[in-house]
N, CA, C and O atoms as a Tinker XYZ file with bonds, in Angstrom:
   464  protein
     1  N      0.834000   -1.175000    0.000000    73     2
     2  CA     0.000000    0.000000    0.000000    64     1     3
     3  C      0.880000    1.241000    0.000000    63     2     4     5
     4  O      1.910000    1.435000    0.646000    81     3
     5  N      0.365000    1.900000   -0.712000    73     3     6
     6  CA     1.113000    3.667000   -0.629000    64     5     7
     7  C      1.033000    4.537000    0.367000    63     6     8     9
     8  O      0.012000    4.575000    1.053000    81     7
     9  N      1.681000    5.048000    0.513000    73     7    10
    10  CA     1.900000    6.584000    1.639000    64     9    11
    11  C      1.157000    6.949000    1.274000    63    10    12    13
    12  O      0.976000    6.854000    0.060000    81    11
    13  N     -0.219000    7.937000    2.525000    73    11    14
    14  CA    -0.920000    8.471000    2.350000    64    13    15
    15  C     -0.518000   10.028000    2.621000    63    14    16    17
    16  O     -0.394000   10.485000    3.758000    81    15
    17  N     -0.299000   10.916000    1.213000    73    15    18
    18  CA     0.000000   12.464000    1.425000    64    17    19
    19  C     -0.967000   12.852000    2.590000    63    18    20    21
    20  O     -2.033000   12.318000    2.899000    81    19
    21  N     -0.358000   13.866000    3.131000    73    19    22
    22  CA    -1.265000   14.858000    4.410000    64    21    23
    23  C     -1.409000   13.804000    5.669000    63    22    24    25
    24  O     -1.824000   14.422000    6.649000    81    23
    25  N     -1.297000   13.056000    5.820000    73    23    26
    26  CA    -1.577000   12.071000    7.536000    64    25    27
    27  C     -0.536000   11.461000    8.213000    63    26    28    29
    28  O     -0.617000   10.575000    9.064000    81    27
    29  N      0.669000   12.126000    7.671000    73    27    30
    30  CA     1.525000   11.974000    8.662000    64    29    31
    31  C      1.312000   12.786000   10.290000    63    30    32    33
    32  O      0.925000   13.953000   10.352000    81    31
    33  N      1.653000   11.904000   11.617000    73    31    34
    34  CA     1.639000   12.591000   12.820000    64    33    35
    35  C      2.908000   13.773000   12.800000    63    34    36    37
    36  O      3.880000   13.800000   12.045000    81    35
    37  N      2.683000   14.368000   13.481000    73    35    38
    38  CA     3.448000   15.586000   13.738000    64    37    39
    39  C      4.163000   15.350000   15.196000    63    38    40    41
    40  O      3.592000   14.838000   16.158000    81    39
    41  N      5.031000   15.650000   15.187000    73    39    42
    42  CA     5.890000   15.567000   16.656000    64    41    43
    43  C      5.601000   16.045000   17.022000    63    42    44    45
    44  O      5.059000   16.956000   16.396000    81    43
    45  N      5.568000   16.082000   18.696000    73    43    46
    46  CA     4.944000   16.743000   20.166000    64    45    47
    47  C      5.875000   18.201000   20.268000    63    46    48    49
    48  O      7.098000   18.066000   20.230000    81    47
    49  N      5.438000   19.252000   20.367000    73    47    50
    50  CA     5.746000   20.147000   20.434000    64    49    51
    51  C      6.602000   20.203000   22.152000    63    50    52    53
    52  O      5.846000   20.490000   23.081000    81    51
    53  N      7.738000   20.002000   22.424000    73    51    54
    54  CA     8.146000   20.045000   24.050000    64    53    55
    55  C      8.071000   21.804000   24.926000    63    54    56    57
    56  O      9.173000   22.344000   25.025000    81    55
    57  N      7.475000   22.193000   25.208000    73    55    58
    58  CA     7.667000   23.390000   26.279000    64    57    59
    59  C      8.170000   23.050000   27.875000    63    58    60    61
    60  O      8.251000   21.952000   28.426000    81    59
    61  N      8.376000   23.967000   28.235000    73    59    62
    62  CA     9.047000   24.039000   29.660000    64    61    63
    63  C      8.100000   23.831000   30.389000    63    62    64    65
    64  O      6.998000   24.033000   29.880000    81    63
    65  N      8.146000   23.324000   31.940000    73    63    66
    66  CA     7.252000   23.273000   32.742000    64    65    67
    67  C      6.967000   24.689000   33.447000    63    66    68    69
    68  O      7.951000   25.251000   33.928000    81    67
    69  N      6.180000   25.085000   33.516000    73    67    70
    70  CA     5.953000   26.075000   34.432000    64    69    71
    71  C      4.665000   25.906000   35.916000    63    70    72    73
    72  O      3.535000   25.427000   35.818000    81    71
    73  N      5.117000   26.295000   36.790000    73    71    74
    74  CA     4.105000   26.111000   37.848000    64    73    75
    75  C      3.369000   27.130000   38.050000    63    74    76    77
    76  O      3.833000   27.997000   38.790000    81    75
    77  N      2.006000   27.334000   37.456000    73    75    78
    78  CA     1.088000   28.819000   37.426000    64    77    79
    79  C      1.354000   29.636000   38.744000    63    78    80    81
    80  O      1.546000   30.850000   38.819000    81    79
    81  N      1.326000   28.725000   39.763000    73    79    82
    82  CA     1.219000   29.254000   40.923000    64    81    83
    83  C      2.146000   29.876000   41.568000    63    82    84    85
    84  O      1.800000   30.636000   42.472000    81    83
    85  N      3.601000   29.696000   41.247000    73    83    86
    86  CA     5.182000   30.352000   41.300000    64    85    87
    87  C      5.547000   30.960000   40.290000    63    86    88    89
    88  O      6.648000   31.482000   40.466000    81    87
    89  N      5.061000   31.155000   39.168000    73    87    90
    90  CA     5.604000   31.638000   37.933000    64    89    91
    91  C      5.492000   33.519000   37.992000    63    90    92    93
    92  O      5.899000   34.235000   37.076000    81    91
    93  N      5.073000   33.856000   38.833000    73    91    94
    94  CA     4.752000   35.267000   38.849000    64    93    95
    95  C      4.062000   35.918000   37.211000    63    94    96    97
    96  O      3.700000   35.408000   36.150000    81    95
    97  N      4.128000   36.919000   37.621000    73    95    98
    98  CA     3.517000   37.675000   36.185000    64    97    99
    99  C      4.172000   37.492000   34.995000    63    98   100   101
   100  O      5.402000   37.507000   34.941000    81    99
   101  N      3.133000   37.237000   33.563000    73    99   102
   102  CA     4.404000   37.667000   32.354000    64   101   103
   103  C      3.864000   38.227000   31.231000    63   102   104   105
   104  O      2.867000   38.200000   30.509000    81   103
   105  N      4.954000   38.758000   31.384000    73   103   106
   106  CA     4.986000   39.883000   30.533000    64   105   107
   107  C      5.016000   39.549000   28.790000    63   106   108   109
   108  O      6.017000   39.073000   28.255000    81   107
   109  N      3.814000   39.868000   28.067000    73   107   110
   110  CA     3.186000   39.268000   26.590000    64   109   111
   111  C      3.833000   39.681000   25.685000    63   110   112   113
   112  O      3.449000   39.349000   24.564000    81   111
   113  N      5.011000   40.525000   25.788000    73   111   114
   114  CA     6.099000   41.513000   25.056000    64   113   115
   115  C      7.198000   40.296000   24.664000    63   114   116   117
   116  O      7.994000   40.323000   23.725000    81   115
   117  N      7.003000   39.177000   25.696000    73   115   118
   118  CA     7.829000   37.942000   25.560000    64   117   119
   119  C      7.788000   37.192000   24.357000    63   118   120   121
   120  O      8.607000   36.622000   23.637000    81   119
   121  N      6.021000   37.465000   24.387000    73   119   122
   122  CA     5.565000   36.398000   23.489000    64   121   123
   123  C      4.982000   36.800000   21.739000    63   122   124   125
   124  O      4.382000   36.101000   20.923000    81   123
   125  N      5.541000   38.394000   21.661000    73   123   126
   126  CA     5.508000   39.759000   20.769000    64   125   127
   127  C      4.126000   39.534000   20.709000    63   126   128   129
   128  O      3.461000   39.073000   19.781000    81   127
   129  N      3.591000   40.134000   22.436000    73   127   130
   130  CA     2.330000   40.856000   22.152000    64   129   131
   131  C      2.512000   42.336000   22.973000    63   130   132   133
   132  O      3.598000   42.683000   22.509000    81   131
   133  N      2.272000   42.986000   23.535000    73   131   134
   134  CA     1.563000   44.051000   23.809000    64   133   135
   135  C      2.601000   44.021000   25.555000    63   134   136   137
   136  O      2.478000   43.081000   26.339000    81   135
   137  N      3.230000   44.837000   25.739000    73   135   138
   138  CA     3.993000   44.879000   27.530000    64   137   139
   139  C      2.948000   44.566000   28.108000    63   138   140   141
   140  O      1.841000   44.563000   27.570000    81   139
   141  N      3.228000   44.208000   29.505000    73   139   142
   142  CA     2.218000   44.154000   30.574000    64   141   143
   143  C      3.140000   45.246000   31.909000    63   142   144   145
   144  O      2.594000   45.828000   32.846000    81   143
   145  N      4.105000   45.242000   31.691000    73   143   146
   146  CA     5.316000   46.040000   32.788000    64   145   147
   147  C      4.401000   47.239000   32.986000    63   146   148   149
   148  O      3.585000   47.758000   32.225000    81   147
   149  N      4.909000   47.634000   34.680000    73   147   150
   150  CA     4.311000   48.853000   34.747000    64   149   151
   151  C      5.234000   49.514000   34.226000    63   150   152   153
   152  O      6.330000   49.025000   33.954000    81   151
   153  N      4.826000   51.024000   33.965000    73   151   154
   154  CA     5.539000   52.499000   33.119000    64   153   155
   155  C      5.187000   53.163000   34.080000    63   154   156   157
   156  O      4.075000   53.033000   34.591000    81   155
   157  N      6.509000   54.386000   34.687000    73   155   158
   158  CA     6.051000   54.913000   35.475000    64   157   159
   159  C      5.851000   56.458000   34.576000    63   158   160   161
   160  O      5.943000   56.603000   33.357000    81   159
   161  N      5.515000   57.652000   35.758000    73   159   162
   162  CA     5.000000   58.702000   35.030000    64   161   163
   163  C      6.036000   59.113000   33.862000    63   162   164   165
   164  O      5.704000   59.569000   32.767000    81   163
   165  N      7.516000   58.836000   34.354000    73   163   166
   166  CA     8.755000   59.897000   33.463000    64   165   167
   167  C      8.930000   58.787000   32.521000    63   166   168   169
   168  O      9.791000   59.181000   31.734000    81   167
   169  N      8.603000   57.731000   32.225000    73   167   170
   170  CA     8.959000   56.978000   30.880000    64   169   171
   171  C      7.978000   57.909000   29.653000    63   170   172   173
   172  O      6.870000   58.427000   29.518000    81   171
   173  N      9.111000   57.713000   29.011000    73   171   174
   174  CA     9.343000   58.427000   27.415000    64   173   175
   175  C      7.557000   57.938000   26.449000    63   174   176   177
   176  O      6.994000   58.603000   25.579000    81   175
   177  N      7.116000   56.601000   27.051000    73   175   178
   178  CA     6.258000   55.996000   26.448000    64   177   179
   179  C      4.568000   57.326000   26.201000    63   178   180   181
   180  O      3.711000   57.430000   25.322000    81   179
   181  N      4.852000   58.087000   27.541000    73   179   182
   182  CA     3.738000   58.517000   27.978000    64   181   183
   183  C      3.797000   60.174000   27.179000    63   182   184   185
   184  O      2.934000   61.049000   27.113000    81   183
   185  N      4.997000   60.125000   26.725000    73   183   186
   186  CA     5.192000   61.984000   26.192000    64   185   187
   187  C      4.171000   62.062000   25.179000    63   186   188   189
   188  O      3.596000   61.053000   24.772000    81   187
   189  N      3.896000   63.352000   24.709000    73   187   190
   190  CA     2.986000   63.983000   23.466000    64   189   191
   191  C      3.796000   63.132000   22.263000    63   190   192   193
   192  O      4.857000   62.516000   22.358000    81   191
   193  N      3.034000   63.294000   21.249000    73   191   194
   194  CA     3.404000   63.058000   20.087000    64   193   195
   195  C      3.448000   64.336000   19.063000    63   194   196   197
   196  O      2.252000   64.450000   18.794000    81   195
   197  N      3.954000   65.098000   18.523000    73   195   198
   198  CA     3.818000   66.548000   17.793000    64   197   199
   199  C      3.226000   67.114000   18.683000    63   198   200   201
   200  O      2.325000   67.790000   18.186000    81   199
   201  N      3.269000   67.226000   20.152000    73   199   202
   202  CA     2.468000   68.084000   21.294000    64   201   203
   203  C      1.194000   67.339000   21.376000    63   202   204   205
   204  O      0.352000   68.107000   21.842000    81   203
   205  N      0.547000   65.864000   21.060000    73   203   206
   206  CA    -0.765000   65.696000   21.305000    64   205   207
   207  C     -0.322000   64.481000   22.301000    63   206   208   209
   208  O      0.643000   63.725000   22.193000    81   207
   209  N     -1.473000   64.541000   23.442000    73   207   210
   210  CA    -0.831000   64.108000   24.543000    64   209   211
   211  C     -1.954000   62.730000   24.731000    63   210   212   213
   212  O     -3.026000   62.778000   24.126000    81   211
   213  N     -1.724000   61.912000   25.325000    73   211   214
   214  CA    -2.495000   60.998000   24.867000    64   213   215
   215  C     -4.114000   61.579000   26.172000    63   214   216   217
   216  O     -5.000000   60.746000   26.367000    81   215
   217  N     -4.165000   62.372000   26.563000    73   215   218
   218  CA    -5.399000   62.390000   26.977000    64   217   219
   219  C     -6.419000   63.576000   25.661000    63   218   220   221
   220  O     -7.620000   63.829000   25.560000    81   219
   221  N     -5.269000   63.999000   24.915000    73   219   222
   222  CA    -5.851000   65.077000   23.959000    64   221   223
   223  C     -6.444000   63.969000   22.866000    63   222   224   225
   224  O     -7.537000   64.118000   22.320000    81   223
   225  N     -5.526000   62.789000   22.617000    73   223   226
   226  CA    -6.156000   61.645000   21.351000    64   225   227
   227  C     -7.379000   61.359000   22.141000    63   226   228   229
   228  O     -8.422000   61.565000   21.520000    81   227
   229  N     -7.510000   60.916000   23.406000    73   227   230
   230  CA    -8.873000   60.594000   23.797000    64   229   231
   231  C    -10.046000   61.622000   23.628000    63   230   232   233
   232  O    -11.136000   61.359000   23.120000    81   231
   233  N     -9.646000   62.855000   24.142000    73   231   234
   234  CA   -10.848000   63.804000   23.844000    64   233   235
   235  C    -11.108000   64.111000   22.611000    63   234   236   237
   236  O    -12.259000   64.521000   22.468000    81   235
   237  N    -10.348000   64.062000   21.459000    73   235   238
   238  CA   -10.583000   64.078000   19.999000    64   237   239
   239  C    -11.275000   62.992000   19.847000    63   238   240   241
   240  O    -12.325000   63.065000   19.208000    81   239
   241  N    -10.904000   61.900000   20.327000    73   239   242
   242  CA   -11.232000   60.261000   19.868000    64   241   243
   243  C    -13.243000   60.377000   20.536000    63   242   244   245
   244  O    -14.226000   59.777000   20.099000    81   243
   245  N    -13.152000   61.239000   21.514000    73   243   246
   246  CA   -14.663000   61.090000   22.087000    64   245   247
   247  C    -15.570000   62.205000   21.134000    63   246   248   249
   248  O    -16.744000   62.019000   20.813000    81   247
   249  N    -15.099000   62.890000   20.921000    73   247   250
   250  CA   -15.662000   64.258000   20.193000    64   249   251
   251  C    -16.085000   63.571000   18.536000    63   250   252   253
   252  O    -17.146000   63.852000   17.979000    81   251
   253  N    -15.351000   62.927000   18.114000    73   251   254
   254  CA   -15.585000   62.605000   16.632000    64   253   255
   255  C    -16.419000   61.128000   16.698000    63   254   256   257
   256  O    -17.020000   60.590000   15.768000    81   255
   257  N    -16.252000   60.598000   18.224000    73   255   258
   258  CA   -17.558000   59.077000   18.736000    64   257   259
   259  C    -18.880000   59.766000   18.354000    63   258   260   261
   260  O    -19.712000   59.402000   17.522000    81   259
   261  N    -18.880000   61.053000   19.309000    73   259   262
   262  CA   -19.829000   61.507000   19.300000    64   261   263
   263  C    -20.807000   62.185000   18.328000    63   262   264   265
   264  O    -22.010000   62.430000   18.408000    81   263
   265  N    -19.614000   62.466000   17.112000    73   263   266
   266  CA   -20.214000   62.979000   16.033000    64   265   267
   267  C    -20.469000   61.908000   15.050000    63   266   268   269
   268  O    -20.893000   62.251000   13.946000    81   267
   269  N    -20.250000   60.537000   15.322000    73   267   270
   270  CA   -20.563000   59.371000   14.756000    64   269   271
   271  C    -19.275000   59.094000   13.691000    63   270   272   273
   272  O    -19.210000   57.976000   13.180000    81   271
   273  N    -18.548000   59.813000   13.454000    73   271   274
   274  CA   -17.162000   59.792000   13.214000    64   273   275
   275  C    -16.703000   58.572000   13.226000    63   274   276   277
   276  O    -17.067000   58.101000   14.304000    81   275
   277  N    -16.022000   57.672000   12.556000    73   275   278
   278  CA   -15.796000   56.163000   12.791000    64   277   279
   279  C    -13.841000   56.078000   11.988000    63   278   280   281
   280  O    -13.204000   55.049000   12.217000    81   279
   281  N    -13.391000   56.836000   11.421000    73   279   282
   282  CA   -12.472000   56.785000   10.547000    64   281   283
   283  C    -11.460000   57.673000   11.033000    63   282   284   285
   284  O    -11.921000   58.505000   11.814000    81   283
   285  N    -10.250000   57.765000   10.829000    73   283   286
   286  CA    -8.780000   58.378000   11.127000    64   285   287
   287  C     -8.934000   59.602000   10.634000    63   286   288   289
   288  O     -8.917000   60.462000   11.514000    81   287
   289  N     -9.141000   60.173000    9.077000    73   287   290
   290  CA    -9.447000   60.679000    7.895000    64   289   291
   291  C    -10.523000   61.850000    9.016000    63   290   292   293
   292  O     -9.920000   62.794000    9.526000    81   291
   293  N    -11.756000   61.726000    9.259000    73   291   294
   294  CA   -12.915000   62.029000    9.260000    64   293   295
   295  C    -12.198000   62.967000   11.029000    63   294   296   297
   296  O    -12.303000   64.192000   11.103000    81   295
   297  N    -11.569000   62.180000   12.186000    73   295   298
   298  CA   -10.832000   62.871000   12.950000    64   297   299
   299  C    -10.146000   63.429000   12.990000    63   298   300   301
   300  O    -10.206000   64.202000   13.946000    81   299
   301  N     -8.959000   63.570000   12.098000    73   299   302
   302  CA    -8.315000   64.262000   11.720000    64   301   303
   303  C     -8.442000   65.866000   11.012000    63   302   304   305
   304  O     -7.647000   66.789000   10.832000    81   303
   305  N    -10.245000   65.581000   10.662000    73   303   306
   306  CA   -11.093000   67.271000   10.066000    64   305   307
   307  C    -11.499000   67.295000   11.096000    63   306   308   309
   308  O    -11.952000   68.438000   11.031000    81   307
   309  N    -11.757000   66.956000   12.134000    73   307   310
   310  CA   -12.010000   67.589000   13.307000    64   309   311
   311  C    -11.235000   67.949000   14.390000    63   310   312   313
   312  O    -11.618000   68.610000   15.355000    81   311
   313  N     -9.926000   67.409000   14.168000    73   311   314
   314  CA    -8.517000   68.090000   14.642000    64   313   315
   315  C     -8.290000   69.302000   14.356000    63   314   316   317
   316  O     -7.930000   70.190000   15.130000    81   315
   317  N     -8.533000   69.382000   13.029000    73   315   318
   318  CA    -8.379000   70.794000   11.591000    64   317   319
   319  C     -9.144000   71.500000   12.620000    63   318   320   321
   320  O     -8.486000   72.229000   13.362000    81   319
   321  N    -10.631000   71.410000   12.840000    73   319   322
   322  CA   -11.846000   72.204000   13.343000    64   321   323
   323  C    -10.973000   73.259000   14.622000    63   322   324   325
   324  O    -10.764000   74.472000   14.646000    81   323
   325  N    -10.565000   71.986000   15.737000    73   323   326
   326  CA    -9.511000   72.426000   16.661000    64   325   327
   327  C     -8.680000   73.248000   16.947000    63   326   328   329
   328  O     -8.353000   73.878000   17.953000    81   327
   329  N     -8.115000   73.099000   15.082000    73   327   330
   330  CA    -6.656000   74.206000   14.969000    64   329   331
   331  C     -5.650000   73.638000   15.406000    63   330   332   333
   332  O     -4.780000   74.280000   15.993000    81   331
   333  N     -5.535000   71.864000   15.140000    73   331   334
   334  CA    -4.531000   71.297000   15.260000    64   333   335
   335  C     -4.466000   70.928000   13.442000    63   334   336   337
   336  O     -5.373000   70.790000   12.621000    81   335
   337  N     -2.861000   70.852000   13.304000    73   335   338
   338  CA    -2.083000   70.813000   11.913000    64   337   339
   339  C     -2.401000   69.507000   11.847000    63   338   340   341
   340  O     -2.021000   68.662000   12.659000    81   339
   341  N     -3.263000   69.259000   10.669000    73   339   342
   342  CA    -3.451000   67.810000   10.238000    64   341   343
   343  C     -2.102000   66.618000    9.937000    63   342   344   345
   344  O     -2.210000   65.443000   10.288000    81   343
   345  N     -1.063000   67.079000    9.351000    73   343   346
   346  CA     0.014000   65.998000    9.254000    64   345   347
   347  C      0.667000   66.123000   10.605000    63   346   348   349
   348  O      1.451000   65.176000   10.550000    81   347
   349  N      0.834000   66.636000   11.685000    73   347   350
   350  CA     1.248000   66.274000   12.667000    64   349   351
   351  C      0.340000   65.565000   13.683000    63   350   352   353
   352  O      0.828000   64.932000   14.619000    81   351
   353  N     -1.244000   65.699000   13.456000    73   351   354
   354  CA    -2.099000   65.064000   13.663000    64   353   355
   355  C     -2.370000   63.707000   13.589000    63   354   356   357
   356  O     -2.726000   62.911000   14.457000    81   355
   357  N     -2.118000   63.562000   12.276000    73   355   358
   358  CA    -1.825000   62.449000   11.631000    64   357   359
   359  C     -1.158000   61.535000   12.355000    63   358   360   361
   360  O     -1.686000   60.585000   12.934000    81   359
   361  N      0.718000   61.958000   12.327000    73   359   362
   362  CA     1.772000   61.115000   12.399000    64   361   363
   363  C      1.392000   60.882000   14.319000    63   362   364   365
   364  O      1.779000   59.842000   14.852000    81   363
   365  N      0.757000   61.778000   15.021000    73   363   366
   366  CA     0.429000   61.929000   16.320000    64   365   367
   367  C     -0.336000   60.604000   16.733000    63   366   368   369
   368  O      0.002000   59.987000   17.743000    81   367
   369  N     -1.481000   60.146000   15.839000    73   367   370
   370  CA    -2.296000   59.508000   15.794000    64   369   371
   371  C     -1.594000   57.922000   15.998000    63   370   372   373
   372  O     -1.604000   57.247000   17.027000    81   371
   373  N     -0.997000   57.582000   14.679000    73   371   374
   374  CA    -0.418000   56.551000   13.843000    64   373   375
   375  C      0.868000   56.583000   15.455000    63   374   376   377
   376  O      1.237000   55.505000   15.922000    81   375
   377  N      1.246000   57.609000   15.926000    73   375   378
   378  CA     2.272000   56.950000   17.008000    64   377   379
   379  C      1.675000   56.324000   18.133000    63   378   380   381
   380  O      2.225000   55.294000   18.521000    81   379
   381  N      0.677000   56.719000   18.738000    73   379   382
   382  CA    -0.367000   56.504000   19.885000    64   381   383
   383  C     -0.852000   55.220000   19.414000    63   382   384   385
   384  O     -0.554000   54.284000   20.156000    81   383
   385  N     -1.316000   55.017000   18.692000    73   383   386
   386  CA    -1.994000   53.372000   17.925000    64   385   387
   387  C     -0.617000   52.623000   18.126000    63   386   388   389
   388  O     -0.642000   51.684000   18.921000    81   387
   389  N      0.763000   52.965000   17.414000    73   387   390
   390  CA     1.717000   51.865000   18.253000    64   389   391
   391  C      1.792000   52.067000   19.227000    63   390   392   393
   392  O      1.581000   50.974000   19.751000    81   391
   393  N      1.956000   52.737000   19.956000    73   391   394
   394  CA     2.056000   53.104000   21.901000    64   393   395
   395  C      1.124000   51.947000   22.665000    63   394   396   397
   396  O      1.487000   51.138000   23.518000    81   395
   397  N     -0.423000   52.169000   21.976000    73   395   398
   398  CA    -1.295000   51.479000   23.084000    64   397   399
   399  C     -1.162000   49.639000   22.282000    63   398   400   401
   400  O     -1.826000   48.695000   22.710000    81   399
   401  N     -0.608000   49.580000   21.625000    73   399   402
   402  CA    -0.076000   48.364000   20.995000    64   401   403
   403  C      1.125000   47.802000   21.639000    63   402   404   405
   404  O      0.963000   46.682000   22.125000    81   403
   405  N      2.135000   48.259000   21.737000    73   403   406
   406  CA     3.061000   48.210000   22.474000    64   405   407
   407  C      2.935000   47.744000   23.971000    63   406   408   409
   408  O      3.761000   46.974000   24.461000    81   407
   409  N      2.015000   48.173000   24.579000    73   407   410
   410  CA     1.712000   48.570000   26.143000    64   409   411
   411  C      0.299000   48.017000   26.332000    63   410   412   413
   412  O     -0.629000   48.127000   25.531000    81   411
   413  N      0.288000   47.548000   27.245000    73   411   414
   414  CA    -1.467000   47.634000   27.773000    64   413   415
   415  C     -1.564000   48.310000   28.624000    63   414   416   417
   416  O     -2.538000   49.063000   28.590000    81   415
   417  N     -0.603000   48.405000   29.847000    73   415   418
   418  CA    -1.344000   50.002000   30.055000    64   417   419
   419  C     -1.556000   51.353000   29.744000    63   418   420   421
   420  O     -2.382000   52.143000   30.202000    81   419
   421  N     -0.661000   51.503000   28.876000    73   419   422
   422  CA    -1.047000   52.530000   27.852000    64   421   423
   423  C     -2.361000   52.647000   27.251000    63   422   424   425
   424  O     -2.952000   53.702000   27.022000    81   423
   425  N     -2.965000   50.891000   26.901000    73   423   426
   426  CA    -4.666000   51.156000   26.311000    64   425   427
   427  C     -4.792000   51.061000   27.091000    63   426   428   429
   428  O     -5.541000   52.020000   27.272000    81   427
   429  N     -4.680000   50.543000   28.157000    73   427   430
   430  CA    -5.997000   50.452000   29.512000    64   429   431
   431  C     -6.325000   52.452000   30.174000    63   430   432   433
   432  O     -7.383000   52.823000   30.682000    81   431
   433  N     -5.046000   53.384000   29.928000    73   431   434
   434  CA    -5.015000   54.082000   30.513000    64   433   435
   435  C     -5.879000   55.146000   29.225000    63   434   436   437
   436  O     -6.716000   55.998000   29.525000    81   435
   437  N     -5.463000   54.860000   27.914000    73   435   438
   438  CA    -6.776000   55.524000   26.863000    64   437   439
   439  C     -8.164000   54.915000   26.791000    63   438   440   441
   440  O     -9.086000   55.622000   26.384000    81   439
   441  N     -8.420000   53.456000   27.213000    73   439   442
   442  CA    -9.723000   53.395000   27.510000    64   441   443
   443  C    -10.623000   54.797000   28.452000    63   442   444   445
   444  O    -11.499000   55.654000   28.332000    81   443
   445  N     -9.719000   54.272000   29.308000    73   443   446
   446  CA   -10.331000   54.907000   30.936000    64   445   447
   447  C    -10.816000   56.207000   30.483000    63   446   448   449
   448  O    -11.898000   56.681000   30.832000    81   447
   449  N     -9.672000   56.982000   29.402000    73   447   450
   450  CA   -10.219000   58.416000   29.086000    64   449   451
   451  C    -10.704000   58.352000   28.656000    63   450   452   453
   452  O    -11.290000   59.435000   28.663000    81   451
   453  N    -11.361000   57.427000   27.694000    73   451   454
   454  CA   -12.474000   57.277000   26.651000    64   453   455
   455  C    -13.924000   57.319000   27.807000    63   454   456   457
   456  O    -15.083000   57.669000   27.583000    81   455
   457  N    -13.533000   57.013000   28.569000    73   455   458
   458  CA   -14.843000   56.603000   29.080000    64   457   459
   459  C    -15.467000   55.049000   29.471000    63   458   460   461
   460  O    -16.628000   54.767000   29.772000    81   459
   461  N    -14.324000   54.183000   29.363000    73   459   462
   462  CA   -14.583000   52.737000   28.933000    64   461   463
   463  C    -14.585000   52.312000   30.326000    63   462   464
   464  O    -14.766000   51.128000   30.610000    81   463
C-alpha cells in the first residue's frame, strides 16, 4: 500500500514546565504581544506626540464618537476644526496606535479616558 499524502503525525511540540502558581507575572512583550510592565509617570512611552498628549487623542477620539465619526481621515477634520495641523495630527495619531499596541497600560489608561 502507498503513503498516504497529508496524515503523517506531527511531533509533540516540548515546552518548559511552568508552575502557574510560582511563575509570577508575564509579561506578553515575551511572546511579541503588547507589555504588561508597569511604566512609570517619566517613561518616554507617555510623552505627546507633535504636542498631542495621549489624553488630547482621547478627547478628539470622544468628540468625533460623538459625532458618529468612525475613521482616522474624518478625525483628523475635526482636529483641523480644533486648529490642530493635520500631518502632525496624523503622524500623532499613527504613534499613539503603536504606543497602546506596544503597552497595555497605555490602552488600559486611553480606555479609561475614553470613558470605557
Amino acid at each position: 500500500m502507498g503513503r498516504r499524502v497529508g496524515k503523517r503525525k506531527e511531533a509533540p511540540i516540548s515546552l518548559p514546565s511552568v508552575d502557574a502558581r510560582t511563575a509570577g507575572p508575564i509579561d506578553l512583550a515575551a511572546l511579541a504581544g503588547p507589555s504588561t510592565r508597569s511604566r512609570g509617570a517619566e517613561d518616554p512611552i507617555w510623552q505627546p506626540i507633535h504636542g498631542i498628549s495621549l489624553q488630547d487623542y482621547a478627547r478628539l477620539a470622544r468628540e468625533a464618537q460623538a459625532r458618529g465619526i468612525v475613521d482616522q481621515a474624518g478625525m483628523i477634520r475635526v482636529a483641523k476644526e480644533l486648529g490642530w495641523h493635520p500631518g502632525e495630527t496624523k503622524a500623532a495619531f499613527d504613534g499613539w496606535a503603536v504606543r497602546i499596541g506596544q503597552s497595555v497600560e497605555v490602552g488600559q489608561q486611553f480606555r479609561m479616558l475614553l470613558g470605557f
